[in-house]
C-alpha positions, -999 to +999 in steps of 0.1 A: -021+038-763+007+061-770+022+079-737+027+119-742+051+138-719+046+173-710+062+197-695+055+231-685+081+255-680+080+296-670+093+324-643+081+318-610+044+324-599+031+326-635+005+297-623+021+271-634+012+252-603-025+263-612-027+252-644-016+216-631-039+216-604-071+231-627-064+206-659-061+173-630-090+181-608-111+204-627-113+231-600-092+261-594-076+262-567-081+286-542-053+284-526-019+294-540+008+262-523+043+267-532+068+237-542+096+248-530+125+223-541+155+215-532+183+186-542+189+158-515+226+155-533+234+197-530+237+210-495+243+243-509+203+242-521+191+226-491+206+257-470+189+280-496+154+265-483+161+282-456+180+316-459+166+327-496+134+309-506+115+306-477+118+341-467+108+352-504+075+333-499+068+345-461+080+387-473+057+383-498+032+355-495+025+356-453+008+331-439+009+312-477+015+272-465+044+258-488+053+226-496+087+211-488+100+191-515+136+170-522+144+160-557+173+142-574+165+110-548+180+084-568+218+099-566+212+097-524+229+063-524+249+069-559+285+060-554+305+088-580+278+114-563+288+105-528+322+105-530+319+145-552+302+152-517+329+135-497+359+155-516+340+191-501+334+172-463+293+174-476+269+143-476+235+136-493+203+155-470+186+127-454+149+125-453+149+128-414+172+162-420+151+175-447+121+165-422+132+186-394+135+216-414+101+213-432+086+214-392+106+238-386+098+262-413+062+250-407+058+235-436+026+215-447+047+188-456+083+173-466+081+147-495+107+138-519+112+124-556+127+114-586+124+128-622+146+100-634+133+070-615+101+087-611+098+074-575+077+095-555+069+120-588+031+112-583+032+122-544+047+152-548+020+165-573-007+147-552+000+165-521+007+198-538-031+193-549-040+182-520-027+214-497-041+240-521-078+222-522-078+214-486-058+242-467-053+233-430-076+244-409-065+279-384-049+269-354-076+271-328-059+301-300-057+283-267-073+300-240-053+297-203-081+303-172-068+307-139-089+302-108 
């Protein structure tokens, strides 16, 4: 059996996500996730997470959960990548970092790949699936009685 590759490509929030998600599970979903990416080896889009895409999605998607994703895994430990990081004082984003800010951003979820290795590839689009099929539930509002 001969393998196929493909890849879809467009402008942001043309449904590509949707299309994914509809040809894989055949069902729509009703819930629009957003990946929002970064690269574990560029601090500098790690910090956009943060002060650029994250507030796009909230100003014009409230309430929209999004999923935290770190790409470009496989040049974490890669010696020439590490020491292009060292020259401008930076390291690699470790998973525990990345982890904090995805509960801090309130996230769904932090997960991490590689297009090269594919390590992880599967997850990613597994739990993007996953979070627009089954959105979490509303926070029950806790209730405080005094006596």
């Amino acid at each position: 059996m001969q393998t196929i590759k493909c890849v879809v490509v467009g402008d942001g929030a043309v449904g590509k996500t949707c299309l994914l998600i509809s040809y894989t599970t055949n069902k729509f979903p009703s819930e629009y996730v957003p990946t929002v990416c970064f690269s574990v080896v560029s601090p500098s889009s790690f910090e956009n997470v943060k002060e650029k895409w994250v507030p796009e999605i909230t100003h014009h998607c409230p309430k929209t959960p999004f999923l935290l994703v770190g790409t470009q895994i496989d040049l974490r430990d890669d010696p020439s990548t590490i020491e292009k990081l060292a020259k401008n004082k930076q390291k690699p984003i470790t998973p525990e970092t990345a982890e904090k800010l995805a509960r801090d951003l309130k996230a769904v979820k932090y997960v991490e790949c590689s297009a090269l290795t594919q390590k992880g590839l599967k997850n990613v689009f597994d739990e993007a699936i996953s979070a627009a099929l089954e959105p979490p539930e509303p926070k029950k509002s806790r209730r405080c009685v005094l006596l």
